[in-house]
N, C-alpha and C positions, 0 to 999 in steps of 0.2 A: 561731730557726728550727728547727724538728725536721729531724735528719737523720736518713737511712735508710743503716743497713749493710748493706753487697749480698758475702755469702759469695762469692768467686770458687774455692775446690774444692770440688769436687763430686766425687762417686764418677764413675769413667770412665764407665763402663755407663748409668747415668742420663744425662749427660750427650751420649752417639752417642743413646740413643733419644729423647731433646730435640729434637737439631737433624736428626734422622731425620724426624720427627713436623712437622719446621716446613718441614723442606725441602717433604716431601710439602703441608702447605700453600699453599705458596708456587707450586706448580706447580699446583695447583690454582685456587687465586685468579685469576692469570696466564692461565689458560687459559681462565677465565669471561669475563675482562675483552677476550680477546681475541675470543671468540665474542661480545659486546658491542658492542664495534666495528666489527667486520666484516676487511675486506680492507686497511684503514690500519695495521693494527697485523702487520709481519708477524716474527714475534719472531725467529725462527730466521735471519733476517738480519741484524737487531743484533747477533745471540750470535757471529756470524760474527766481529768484529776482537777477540772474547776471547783472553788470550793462553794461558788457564789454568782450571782450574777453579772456582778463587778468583775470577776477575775474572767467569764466567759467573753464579757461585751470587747475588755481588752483582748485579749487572746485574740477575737474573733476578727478587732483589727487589726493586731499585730502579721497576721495569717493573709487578711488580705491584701498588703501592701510589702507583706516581704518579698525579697528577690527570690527564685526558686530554690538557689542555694541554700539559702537558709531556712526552706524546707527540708531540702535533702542530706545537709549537712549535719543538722544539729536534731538535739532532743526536744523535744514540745516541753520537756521540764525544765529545762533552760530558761527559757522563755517565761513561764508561770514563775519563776523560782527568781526572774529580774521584775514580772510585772508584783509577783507580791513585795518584795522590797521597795519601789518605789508608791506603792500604797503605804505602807507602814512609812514613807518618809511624808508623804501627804498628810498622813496624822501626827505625827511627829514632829515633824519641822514647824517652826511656828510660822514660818510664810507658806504653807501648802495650803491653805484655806483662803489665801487672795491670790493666788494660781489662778486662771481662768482656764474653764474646762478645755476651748480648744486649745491655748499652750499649753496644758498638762500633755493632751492626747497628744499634739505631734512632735513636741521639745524634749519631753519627760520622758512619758513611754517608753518609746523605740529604743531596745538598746541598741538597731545599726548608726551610725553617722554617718560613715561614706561605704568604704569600699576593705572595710579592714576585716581578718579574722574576729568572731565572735567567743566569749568567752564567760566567765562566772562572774566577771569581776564586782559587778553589784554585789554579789552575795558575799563576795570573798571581803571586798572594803568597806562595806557600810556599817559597822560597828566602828571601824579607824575614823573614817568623814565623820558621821555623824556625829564623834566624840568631840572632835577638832572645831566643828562649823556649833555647838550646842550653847546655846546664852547669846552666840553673836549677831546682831543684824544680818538682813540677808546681803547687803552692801558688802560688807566683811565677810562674810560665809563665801564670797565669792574671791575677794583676795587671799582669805586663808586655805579654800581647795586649790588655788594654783599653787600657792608654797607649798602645799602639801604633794604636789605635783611634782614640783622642781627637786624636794626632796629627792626624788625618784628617780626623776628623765632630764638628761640633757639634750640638747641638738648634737646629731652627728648625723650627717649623710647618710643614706642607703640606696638599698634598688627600690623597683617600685612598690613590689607586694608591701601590705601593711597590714603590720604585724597588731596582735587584739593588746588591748590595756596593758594587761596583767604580763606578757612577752615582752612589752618594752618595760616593765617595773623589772620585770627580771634583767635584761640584758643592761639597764642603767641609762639607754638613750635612746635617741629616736629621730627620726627624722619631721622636718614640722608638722607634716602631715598626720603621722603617728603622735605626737605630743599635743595635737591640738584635738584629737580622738579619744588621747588622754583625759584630757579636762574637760571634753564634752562626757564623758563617760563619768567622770567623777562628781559636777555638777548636776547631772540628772540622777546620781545615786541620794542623793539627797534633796532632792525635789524642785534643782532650781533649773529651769529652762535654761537651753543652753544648743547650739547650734557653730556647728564648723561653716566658715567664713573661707572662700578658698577664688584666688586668683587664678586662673590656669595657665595664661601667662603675662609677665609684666611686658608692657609694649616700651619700656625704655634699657633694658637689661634680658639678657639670655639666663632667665629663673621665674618662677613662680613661688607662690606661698601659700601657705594655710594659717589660719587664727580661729580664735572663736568671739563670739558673741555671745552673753548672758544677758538676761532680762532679768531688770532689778525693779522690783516695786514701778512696774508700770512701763518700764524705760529697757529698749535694747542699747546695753554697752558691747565696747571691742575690749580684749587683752590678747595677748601675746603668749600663748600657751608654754607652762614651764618657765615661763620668762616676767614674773612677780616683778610688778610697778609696786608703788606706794598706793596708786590714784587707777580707777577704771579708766578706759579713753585714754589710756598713753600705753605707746611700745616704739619699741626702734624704726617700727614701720609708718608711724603716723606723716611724716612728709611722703612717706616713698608712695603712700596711698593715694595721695595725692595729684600722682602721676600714672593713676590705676583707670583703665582702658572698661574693664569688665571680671567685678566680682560681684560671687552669686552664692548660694547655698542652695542645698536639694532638701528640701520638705517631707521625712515621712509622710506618704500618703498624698489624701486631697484635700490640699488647704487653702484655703478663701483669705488671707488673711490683706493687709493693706498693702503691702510690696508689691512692685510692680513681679507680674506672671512672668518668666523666659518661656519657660514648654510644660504639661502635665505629660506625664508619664504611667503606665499603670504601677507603677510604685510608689513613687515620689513627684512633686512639687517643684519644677525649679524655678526660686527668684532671685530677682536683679535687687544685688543691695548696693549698685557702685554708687548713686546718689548720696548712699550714709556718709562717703568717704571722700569725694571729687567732686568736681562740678560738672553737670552732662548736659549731652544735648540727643531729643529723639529724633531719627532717624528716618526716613523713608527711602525706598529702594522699590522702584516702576522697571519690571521685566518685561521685556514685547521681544517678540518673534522676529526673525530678519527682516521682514515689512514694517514692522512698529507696531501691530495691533500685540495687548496687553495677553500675557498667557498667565491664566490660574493654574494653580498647583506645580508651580516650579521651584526647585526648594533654593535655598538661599542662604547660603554661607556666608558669614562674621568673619574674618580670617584676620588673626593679631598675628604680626612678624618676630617669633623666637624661635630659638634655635635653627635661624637658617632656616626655616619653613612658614609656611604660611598657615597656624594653626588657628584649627576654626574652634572659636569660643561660643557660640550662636547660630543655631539652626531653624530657619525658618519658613515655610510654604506661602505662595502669593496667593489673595483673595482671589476674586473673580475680577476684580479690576488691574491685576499684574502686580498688586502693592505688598508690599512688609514693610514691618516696623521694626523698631529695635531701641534700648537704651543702651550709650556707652560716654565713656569719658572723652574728655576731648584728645583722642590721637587718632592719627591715621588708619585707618582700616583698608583690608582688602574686599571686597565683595563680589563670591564669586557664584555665580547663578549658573542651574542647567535644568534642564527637564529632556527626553527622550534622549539621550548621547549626546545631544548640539547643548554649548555653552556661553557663557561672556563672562567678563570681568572685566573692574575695573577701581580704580582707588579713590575711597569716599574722604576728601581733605577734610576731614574735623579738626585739626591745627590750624586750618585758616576760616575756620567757620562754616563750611560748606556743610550742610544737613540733609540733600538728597541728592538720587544717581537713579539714572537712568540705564540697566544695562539690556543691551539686542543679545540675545542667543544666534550669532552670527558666525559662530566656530564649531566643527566636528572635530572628529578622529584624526581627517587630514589638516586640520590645523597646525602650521611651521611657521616660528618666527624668534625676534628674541624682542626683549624690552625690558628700560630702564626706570625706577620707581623708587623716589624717593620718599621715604617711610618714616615721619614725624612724629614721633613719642608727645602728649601733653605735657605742656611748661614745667618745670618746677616751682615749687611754693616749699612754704615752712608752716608747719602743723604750732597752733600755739602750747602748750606744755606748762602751766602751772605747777609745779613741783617746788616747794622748801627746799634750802638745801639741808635742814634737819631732815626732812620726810628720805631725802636722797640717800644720805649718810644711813638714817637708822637702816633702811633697805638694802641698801649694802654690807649691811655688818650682817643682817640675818642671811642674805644671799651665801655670803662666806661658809656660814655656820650651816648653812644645808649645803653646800658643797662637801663639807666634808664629812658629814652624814653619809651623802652618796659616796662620796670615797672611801668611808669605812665599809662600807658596802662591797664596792670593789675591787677593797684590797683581799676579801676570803676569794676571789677567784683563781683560780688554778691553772697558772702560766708556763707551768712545766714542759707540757708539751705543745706546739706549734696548734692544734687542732684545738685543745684546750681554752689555748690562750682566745683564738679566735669563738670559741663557744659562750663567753663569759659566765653569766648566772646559769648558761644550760649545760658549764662544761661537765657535772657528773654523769648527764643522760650520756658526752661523748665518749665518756670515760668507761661507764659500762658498755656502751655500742664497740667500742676498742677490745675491751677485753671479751665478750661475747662472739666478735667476730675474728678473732684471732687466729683460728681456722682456715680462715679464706683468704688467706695469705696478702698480694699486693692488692688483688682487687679492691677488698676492704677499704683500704685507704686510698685507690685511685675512685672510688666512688665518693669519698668525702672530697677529694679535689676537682669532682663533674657540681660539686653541689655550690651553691652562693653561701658567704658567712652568715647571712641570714638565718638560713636553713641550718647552719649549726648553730645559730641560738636558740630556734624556739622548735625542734625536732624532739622527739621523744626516740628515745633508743629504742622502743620497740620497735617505732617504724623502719628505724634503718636497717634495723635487723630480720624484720621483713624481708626487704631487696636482697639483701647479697644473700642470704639464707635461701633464697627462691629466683636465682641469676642463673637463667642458663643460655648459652650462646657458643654453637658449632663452628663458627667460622674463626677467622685469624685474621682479619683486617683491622685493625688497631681503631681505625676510627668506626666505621660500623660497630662494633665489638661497642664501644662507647653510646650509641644510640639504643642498646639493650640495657645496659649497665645501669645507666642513668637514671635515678628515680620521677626526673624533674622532668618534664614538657613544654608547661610554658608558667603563669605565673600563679597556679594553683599553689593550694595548702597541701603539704605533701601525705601522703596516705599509706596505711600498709593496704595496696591495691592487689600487691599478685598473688598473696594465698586467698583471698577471696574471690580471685577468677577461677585459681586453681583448681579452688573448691566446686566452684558452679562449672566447670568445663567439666571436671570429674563426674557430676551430675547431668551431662549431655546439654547440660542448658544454651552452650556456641556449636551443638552439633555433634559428628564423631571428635572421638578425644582418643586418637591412637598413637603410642608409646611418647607420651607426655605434650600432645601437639594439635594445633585446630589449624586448620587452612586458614589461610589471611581471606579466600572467598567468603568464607563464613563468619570471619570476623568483620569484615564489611558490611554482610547481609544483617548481620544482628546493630552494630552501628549505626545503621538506615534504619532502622528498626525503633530510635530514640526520639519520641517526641520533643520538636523541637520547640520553646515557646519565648523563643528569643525578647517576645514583648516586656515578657516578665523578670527579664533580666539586664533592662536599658546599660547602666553603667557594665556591664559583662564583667559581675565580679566571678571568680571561675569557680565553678562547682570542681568539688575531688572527683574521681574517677569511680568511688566506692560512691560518694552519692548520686551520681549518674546512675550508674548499676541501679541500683537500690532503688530508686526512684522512675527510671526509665522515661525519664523527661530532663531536659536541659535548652540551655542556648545552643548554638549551633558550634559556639567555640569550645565550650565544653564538652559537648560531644564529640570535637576534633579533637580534644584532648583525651578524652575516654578513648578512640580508637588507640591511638596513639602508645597508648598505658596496656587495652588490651594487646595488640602487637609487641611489645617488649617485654611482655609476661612470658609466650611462649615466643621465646627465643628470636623474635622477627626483628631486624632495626628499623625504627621508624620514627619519623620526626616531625613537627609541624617547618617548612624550610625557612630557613633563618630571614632569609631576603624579604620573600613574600608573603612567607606565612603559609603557605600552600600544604596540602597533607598529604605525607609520603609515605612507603614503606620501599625497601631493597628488595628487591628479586634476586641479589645475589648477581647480575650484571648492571644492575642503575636503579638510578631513583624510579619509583613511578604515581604518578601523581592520582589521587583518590579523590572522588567526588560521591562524597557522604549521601547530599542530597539525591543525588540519582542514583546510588549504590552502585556502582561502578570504581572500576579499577583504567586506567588509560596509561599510556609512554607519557614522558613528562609533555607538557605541551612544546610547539613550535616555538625557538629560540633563538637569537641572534647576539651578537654581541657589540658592548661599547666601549670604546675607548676616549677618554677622558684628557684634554691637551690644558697645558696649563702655562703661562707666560712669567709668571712670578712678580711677585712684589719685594720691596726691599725686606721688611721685617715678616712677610710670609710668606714662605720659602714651601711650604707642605699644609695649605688649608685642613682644618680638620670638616671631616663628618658632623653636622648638627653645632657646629660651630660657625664656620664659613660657607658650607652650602649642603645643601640634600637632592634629591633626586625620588621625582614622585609618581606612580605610574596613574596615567588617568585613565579611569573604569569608569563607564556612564556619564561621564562629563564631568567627573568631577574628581581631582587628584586626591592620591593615597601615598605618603611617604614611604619610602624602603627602610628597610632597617637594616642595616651593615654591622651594627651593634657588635651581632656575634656572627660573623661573615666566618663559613667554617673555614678552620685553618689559619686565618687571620684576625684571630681575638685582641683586642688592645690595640687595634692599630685603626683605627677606623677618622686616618687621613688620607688625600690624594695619594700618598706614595704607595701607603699600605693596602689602600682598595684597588689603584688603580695602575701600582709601579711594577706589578709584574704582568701587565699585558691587559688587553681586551676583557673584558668581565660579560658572563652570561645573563641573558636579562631575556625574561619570557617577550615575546613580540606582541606589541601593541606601540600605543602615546605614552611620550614621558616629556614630563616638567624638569627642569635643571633649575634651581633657586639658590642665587648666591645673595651675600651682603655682605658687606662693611659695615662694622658700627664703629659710631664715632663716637666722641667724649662727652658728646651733649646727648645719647641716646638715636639720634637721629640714626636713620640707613640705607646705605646707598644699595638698592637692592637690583639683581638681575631675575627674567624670565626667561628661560630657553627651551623653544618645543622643539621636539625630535620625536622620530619613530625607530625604532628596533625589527628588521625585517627579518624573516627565519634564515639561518646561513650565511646572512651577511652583517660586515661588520660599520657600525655608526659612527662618526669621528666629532666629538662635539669640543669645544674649548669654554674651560671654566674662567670667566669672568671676575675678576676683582677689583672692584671701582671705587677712584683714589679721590681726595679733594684735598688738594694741598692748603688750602685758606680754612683747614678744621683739621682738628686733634682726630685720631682716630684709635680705635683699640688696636692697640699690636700684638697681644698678646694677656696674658694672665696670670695668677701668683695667689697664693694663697692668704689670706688677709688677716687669717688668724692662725700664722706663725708666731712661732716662740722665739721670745730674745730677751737680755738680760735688760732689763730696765732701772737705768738710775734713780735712786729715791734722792729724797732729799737729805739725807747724811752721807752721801753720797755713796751707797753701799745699794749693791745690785739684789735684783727681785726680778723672778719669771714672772713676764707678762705675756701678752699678746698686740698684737700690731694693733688691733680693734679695741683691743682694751684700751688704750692709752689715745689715741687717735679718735674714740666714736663713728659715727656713721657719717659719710661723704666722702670725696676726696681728700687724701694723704703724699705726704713727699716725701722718700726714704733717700737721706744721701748714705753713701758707704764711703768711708775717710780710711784715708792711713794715718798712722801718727807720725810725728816729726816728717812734715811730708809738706814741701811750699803752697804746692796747688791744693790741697786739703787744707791746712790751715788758710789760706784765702779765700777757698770755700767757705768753712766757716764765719767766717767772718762776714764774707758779703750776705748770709743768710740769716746770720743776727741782726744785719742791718735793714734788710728788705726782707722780714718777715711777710711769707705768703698769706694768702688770707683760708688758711688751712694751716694743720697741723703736721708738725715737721719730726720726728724723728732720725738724727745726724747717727751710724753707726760708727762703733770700731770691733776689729774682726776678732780682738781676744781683753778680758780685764786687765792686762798690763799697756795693752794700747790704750784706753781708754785712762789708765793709771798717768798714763805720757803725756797724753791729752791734758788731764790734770796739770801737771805741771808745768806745761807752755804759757802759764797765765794768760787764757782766757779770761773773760768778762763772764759772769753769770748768766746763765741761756736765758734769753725772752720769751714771755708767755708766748705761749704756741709751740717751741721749740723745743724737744724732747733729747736727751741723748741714751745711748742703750749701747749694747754690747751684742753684735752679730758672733758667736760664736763658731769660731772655724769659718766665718762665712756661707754657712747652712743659707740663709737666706738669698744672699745674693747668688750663688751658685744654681741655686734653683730658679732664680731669674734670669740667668746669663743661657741657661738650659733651656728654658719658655723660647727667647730670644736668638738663638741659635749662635748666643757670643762665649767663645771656650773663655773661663775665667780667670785665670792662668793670665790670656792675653787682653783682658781690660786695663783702660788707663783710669787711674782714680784720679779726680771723686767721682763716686758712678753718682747719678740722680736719674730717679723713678717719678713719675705722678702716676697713682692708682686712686682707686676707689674700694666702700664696701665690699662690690663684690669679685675683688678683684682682678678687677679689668686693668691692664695696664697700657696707658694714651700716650707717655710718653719717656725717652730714657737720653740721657748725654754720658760722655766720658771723657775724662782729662777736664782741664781749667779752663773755662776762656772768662776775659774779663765782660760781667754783664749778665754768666749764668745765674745768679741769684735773682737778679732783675727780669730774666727771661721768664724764668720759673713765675714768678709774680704775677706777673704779668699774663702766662697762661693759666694759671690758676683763676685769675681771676674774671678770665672770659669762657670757662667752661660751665 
């Protein structure tokens, strides 16, 4: 990883007319954002419980570069109550004095990082850190707040919202995003710079990541949040970064510092740190007009291919000469340009060296065609990894002992009942919300089934007790009837919003308020009525609906959420629509689409429908959604993906069959993108383009594309890579592991054996002889097979060669299920080659002589 040296003296003089030059900034900024907002923001009352200069100058930029939520949301003492903590760590900690002032200000400071709930946790942990991190270098101060971390949180999946510190210490885990929030939160409670590190997506696999980065005595390091090395600079990720397209981190505020710029924002900073991590090349991209002459201010999308879409990581406007620039790693990009409705695109080869692209704005609205792109992830490499294997070993044996820390942790949670169990550390608040709302019969609990298990971990029983305590809805249509119910909108922090509307409708403040009810006219008109100041909220982290109120300023999506919240208060359904995103309420015969900006109400817009034709492939029989392909409507030249996610009605199913198997689907009229791909085992993608239009009344007929290449492995399917299964030790006595655990990062080969079985034991055998150049795990389906195994006098497995115990066959069952092969009717020995993150390239069944050789063989060309 390249480090950056940051000189902390400087001549005095330069130095006063620096932070002379930033203060004036900063009072400047501050005072836009306050003309911005209006009468919500009123500063000189905050600055009021300052104790000092110090605590004011912070304050003042904390204020001017927070998102508007976190005006609206939170207390100003909050704020004062993390900015004094990490001054007391300034004096305290014995590296706060070689701090340099602007990484104090934009590292330290800030307690946002990205996009997560804000919370006390400075205040709450900096007696525990600081006790832990006290006598230790700051080198160590930095390994010992991750274990102090991992303690806490492990990785587990979630949805998007992210959830504050102190919520994922409660619930036990977190997704990395959250874990690495985690340690940037914990490391800035004690005064060491510290910044989240975030991919948005990898261009050789369908996932992205988050980490962080601390700065040690002069030098920015990477670790692995929750996930305690011996050593800075190493994590599971250090190759896979290496095949990293474009990572960047967002910069509270306005920082100058040596990283190359992405974009400034009136909040935050974005820069390119892929350099620390890959090798790159910069970019140029020349836009002209369908004649050729060069057009300024055309913006200019980065587009990296995951999940089936072409997501833009990079957003940028052309000079006056037609030009952008860009850094990224060596893969392939999509580059897709527009200005006025008219567009172009086309694919920048950075796998074969190619550095600039030419694209003409040559396409509009009537643009129809299809095209083929094949989509080039950067090579693999190996990251080098100095580690002892004492350094390994000690780290491992502490890793254990804080595992089960967290698991004594754990085990006081209360799994009694279904809701419970899912609440974890928050199941008392569910438990009180249970018995509080015990009154309100089924709803009660059909309202914790509208809500994400999220939302049962870091909820407060008041707030739910809010909702159903203040749930009123006339009608009888089961689903409507749910669009009232429902406390959630879209990905806000949940609020007790409807007795504070209550309260102000009761007060005339949305107009007349007769026999418990405000016309949805008047709730539109007050709605429109929300300053919107979208600038100040880039990343749209979502303000509550009480903070909108209260503040009468927001982004514009927030404010589609505040209507939203107000309508389902007094009894109206209304939804943002699942597809589009569009803002609705029921009339009681249909949807009707609402446009905030113009304060109007209309019929939903003109619509047509599509039908989706599909030819099949051998091992993809039902493409999924955001897997195998997406569908993206394009506004102003430049596409927008659908979300089918939560396609009402058809939750969890969001493949060809389930979107598109029971007919024609409605889709507002305009242009749309259809984007398929195959990945294959090298990362590579065989990707489709298909333009269509959606006319009102009639129906579109497009066919979904899946494009083969027999001469390359290709993904078929998927599995879970850290399954459980009984793992042979070396006394030959079984231990729960996990397939990752034993295996590491890369490519893996799982064969599933019977015992006393010909073609299984010849399996065997040819696999001890022609060990793959990967690690092999041979199952059997229960401990007495594996007992049988034993006694056929085999040889002693060869390095690389694992054997382990499939219980009931849990694992293969769930591959046979990915695979659409009933398991019942496989012929053993089944073999798999997967990877980390569980992709699966390739599967055989029954014996032939050679598959151990084959296997080898494609292992070792992937």
């Amino acid at each position: 990883m390249k480090k950056y040296v940051l000189v902390s003296i400087v001549p005095l003089l330069a130095l006063l007319v620096t932070a002379c030059g930033e203060r004036q900034m900063i009072g400047k900024d501050l005072a836009a954002k306050a003309a911005a907002i209006g009468n919500g923001l009123d500063i000189e009352r905050v600055l009021e419980g300052c104790a000092d200069r110090q605590e004011r100058e912070a304050i003042e930029f904390l204020y001017a570069y927070m998102p508007v939520g976190d005006i609206a949301d939170y207390s100003p003492q909050l704020y004062l109550d993390g900015v004094r903590t990490v001054l007391r760590a300034r004096e305290e900690m014995p590296w706060g004095k070689d701090v340099p002032e602007e990484l104090f200000r934009h590292f330290v400071l800030p307690m946002r990082v990205n996009n997560e709930t804000l919370d006390g946790f400075r205040t709450e942990c900096y007696a525990d850190l600081s006790s832990r991190v006290r006598g230790l270098s700051m080198h160590d101060a930095v390994l010992e707040v991750n274990h102090w971390c991992h303690e806490r949180v492990t990785y587990t999946p979630s949805d998007a919202r992210t959830s504050s510190p102190l919520a994922s210490i409660k619930t036990g885990y977190g997704r990395c995003g959250e874990e690495s929030v985690l340690l940037v939160a914990a490391l800035r409670t004690v005064g060491i710079p510290a910044r989240q590190v975030y991919t948005p997506r990898w261009a050789h696999t369908d996932d992205n990541h988050a980490w962080v980065e601390a700065w040690v005595d002069g030098h920015w390091h990477y670790l692995g949040a929750c996930e305690p090395e011996p050593e800075l600079d190493v994590a599971w990720f250090s190759s896979t970064a290496l095949r990293g397209v474009m990572m960047h981190t967002n910069v509270f505020g306005r920082y100058d510092g040596p990283e190359d710029v992405i974009s400034r924002t009136d909040c935050y900073t974005e820069i390119n740190v892929t350099s620390n991590y890959a090798p790159v090349e910069r970019v140029s991209v020349t836009v002209t007009d369908a004649a050729g002459v060069p057009v300024e201010g055309a913006k200019v999308e980065y587009r990296i291919y995951n999940y089936s879409e072409f997501y833009t990581a990079v957003t940028d406007v052309t000079g006056r000469n037609g030009l952008s620039h860009a850094t990224f790693g060596r893969g392939d990009i999509l580059v897709w340009a527009s200005s006025g409705g008219r567009f172009g695109y086309g694919r920048l080869a950075l796998s074969e060296g190619v550095t600039s692209l030419t694209l003409a704005l040559d396409k509009d609205s009537t643009w129809r065609g299809y095209e083929e792109l094949d989509i080039v992830p950067p090579a693999e490499g190996k990251a080098v990894v100095e580690l002892t294997a004492e350094q390994v070993e000690a780290n491992a044996v502490r890793l254990a002992r804080e595992d089960s820390l967290r698991g004594a942790y754990i085990a006081t949670f209360d799994t009694s009942d279904p809701y419970l169990a899912k609440a974890r550390g928050n199941w008392k608040e569910i438990a009180a919300y249970l018995e509080a709302s015990a009154g309100y019969g089924s709803d009660a609990l059909h309202m914790l089934d509208l809500l994400s298990e999220k939302d049962l971990r870091d909820t407060p029983e008041g707030v739910l007790t809010d909702h159903i305590s203040h749930f009123a809805y006339s009608g009888t249509d089961p689903v409507l009837r749910d669009y009232v119910l429902n406390p959630r909108v879209g990905l806000e922090l949940l609020s007790p919003y409807r007795s504070v509307f209550l309260k102000a409708a009761s007060e005339g403040v949305f107009g007349p308020f007769e026999s418990g009810a405000v016309s949805v006219d008047a709730l539109i008109d007050y709605a429109s009525g929300i300053r919107v100041c979208d600038r100040y909220n880039p990343l749209v982290i979502p303000v509550t609906p009480v903070g909108v109120f209260r503040l009468g300023a927001a982004d514009s999506y927030s404010r589609d959420v505040f209507f939203v919240a107000l309508c389902r208060t007094f009894g109206i359904p209304a939804r943002l629509e699942e597809i589009s995103g569009k803002v609705q309420y029921h009339d009681g015969d249909g949807w009707v689409d609402v446009d905030l900006d113009g304060g109007s109400a209309a019929a939903v817009s003109g619509q047509g429908t599509l039908s989706l034709d599909y030819a099949g492939q051998e091992y993809i029989d039902d493409p999924k959604y955001e897997t195998h392909f997406t569908i993206a409507r394009i506004d102003g030249g430049s596409p927008v993906t659908l979300n089918f996610t939560d396609h009402e009605g058809r939750e969890g199913s969001m493949t060809w069959k389930g979107i598109f198997g029971g007919g024609p689907v409605s889709l507002d009229c305009g242009q749309y993108m259809l984007v398929s791909g195959t990945r294959m085992a090298s990362g590579k993608v065989l990707a489709t383009m298909t333009f269509f239009d959606v006319t009102a009344g009639e129906n579109t007929d497009v066919t979904l594309v899946m494009r083969e290449d027999p001469s390359d492995l290709q993904v078929i399917g998927s599995m879970n890579a850290e399954a459980v299964y009984g793992a042979v030790q070396p006394d030959c006595t079984l231990q729960e592991s996990t397939i990752l655990n034993t295996t590491g990062r890369g490519f893996f080969v799982l064969g599933f054996m019977q015992a006393r079985h010909e073609p299984s034991n010849h399996a065997v055998r040819g696999v001890f002889a022609d060990v793959p150049d990967c690690p092999v795990i041979l199952m059997y389906g229960s401990e007495r097979a594996y007992r049988q195994y034993l006694s056929d006098g085999f040889p002693e497995a060869p390095a690389g060669v694992h054997i382990g115990v499939d219980y009931d066959w849990k694992i293969l069952d769930a591959v046979c299920s990915e695979l659409k092969l009933p398991v019942r009717d496989v012929e053993y020995p089944v073999f798999i080659i997967a990877d980390t993150f569980g992709r699966i390239v390739y599967i055989s069944q029954g014996y032939n002589i050679g598959t151990a050789e084959q296997i080898a063989r494609l292992v070792k060309g992937i």
